[in-house]
C-alpha positions as CSV (number, residue, x, y, z in Angstrom):
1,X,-154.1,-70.9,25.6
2,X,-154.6,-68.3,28.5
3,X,-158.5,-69.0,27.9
4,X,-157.3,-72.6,28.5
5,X,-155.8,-72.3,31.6
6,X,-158.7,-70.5,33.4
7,X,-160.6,-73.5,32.4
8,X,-162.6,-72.4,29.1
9,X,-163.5,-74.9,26.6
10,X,-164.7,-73.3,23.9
11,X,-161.4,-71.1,23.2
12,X,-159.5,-74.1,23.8
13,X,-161.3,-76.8,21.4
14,X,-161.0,-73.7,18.6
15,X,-156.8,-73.4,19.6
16,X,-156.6,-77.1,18.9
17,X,-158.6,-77.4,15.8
18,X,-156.4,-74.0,14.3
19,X,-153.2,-75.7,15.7
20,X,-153.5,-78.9,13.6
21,X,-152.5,-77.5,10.7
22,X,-150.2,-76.2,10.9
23,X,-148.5,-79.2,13.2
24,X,-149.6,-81.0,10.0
25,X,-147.3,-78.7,7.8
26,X,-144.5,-78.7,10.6
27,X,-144.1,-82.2,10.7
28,X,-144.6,-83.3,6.9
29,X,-141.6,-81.1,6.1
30,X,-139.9,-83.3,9.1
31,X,-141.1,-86.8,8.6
32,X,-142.3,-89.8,6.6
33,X,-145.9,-89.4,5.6
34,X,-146.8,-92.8,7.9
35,X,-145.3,-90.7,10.8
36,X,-147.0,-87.2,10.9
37,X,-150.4,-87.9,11.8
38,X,-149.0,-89.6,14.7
39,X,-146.4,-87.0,15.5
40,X,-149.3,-84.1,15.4
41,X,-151.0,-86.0,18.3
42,X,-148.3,-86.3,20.4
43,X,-147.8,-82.4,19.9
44,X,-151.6,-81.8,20.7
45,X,-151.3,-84.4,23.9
46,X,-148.1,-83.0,25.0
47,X,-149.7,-79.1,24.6
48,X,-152.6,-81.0,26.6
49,X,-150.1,-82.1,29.3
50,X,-148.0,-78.7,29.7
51,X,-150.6,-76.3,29.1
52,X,-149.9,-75.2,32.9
53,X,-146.5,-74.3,31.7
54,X,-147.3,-71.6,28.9
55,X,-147.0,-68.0,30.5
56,X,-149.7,-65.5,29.0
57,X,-146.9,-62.8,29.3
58,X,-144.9,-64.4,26.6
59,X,-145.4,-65.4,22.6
60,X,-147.3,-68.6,22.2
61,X,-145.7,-69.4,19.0
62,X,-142.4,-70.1,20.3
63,X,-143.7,-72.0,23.2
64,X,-145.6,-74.0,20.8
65,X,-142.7,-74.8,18.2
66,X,-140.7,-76.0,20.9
67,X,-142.9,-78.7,22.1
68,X,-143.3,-79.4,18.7
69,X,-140.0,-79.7,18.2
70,X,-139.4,-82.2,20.7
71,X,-141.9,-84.4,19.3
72,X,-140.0,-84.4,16.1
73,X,-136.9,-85.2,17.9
74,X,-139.2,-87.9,19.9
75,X,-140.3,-89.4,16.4
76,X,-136.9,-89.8,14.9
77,X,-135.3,-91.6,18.2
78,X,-138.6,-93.8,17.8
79,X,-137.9,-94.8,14.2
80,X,-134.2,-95.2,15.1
81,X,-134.8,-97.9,17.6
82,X,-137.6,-99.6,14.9
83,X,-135.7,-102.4,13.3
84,X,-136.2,-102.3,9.8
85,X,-136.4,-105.1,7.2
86,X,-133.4,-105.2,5.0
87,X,-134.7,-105.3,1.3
88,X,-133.5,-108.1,-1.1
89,X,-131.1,-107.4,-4.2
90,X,-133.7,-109.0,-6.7
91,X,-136.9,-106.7,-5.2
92,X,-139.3,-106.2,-8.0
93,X,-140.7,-103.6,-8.3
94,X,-143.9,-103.5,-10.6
95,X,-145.0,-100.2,-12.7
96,X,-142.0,-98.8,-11.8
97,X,-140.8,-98.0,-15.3
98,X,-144.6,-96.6,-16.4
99,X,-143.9,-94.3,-13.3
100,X,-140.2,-93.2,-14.5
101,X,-142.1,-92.3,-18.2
102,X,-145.0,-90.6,-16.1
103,X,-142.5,-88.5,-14.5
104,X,-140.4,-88.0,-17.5
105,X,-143.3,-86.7,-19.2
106,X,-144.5,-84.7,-17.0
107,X,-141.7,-82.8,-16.4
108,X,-141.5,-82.0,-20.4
109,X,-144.9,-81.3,-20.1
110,X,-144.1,-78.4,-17.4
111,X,-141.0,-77.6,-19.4
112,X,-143.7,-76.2,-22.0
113,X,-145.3,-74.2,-19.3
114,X,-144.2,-70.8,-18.8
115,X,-141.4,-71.1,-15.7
116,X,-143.9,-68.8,-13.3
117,X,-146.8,-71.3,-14.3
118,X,-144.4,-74.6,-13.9
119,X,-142.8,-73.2,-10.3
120,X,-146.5,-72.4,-8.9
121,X,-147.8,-76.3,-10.3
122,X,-144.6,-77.8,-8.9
123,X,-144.6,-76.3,-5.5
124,X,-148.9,-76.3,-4.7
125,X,-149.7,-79.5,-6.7
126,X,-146.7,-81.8,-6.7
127,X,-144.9,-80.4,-3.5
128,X,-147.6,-79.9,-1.6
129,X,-147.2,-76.3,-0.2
130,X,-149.5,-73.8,0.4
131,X,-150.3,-71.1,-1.9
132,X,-148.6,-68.8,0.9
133,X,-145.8,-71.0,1.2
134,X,-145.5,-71.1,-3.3
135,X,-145.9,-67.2,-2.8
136,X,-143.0,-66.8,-0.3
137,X,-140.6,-69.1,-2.4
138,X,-141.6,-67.7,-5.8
139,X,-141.7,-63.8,-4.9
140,X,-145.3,-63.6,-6.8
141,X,-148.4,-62.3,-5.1
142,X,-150.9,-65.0,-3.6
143,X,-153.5,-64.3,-6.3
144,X,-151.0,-64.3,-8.8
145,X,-149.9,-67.7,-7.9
146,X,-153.8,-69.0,-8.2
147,X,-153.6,-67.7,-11.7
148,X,-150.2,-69.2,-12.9
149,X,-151.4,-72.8,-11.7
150,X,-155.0,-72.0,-13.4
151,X,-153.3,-71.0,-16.8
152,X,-150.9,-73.8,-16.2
153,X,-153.3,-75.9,-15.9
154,X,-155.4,-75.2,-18.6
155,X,-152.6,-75.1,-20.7
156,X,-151.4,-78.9,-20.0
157,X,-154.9,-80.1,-20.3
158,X,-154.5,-78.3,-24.0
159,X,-151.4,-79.9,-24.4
160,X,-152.6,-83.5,-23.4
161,X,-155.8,-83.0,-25.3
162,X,-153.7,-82.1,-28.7
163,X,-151.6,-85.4,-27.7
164,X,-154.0,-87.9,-27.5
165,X,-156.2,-86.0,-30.8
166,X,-152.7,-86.6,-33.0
167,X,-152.4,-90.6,-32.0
């Protein structure tokens, strides 16, 4: 950002391209998934705006997650004032019991998984985290988390694989 304020472009196209994301991450913890993509430009425009502001002497991180935080705060007053359509008692909704026995199966499918294997699928694959973020939570090592979802993997292809061979 310093590089940015005397004017360099090169340093400063690199910030924004490393900044998205993790704006991306911030905000899909934060928001509906129609709502981030808009939310992370908003951050990058507003960081375009107030880059004057940011002091080299102090942490850029901070100065970041605050602008970032406002745009969060921005977004939800925003969806507050959208009106939304009230839904009607008799909504159908189609494939919605094929999805209930997808999910249903599934989780007895990662029930068979060792827990290690199930916790790294369900937090990287279904959740969505990083495999940093599925270290952190879990307390295994980062490589150790690529293996449990590999093994896990393998081991619910087997599983499906044996299903479909005994019908």
């Amino acid at each position: 950002m310093a590089a940015a304020q005397r004017g360099e472009a090169a340093p400063y196209r690199r910030l924004l391209g490393e900044l998205r994301p993790w704006l991306l991450r911030y905000f899909r913890r934060r928001l509906p998934p129609a709502a981030v993509e808009d939310a992370v430009q908003e951050t990058l425009i507003a960081l375009h705006d107030k880059r004057h502001t940011y002091d080299p002497a102090r942490p850029f991180g901070p100065w970041l997650a605050g602008i970032a935080r406002y745009k969060w705060i921005d977004s939800l007053r925003s969806a507050g004032r959208t009106a939304a359509d009230a839904l009607p008692d008799t909504l159908s909704t189609p494939g919605h019991d094929r999805a209930v026995t997808s999910a249903t199966a599934l989780a007895g499918l990662l029930a068979m998984l060792k827990p290690a294997q199930a916790d790294a699928i369900r937090l990287v694959k279904l959740d969505g985290r990083s495999i940093a973020e599925a270290a952190a939570l879990t307390g295994q090592s980062e490589a150790l988390v690529k293996v449990n979802i590999h093994r896990g993997l393998g081991r619910l292809a087997r599983l499906v694989e044996s299903a479909v061979d005994d019908d």
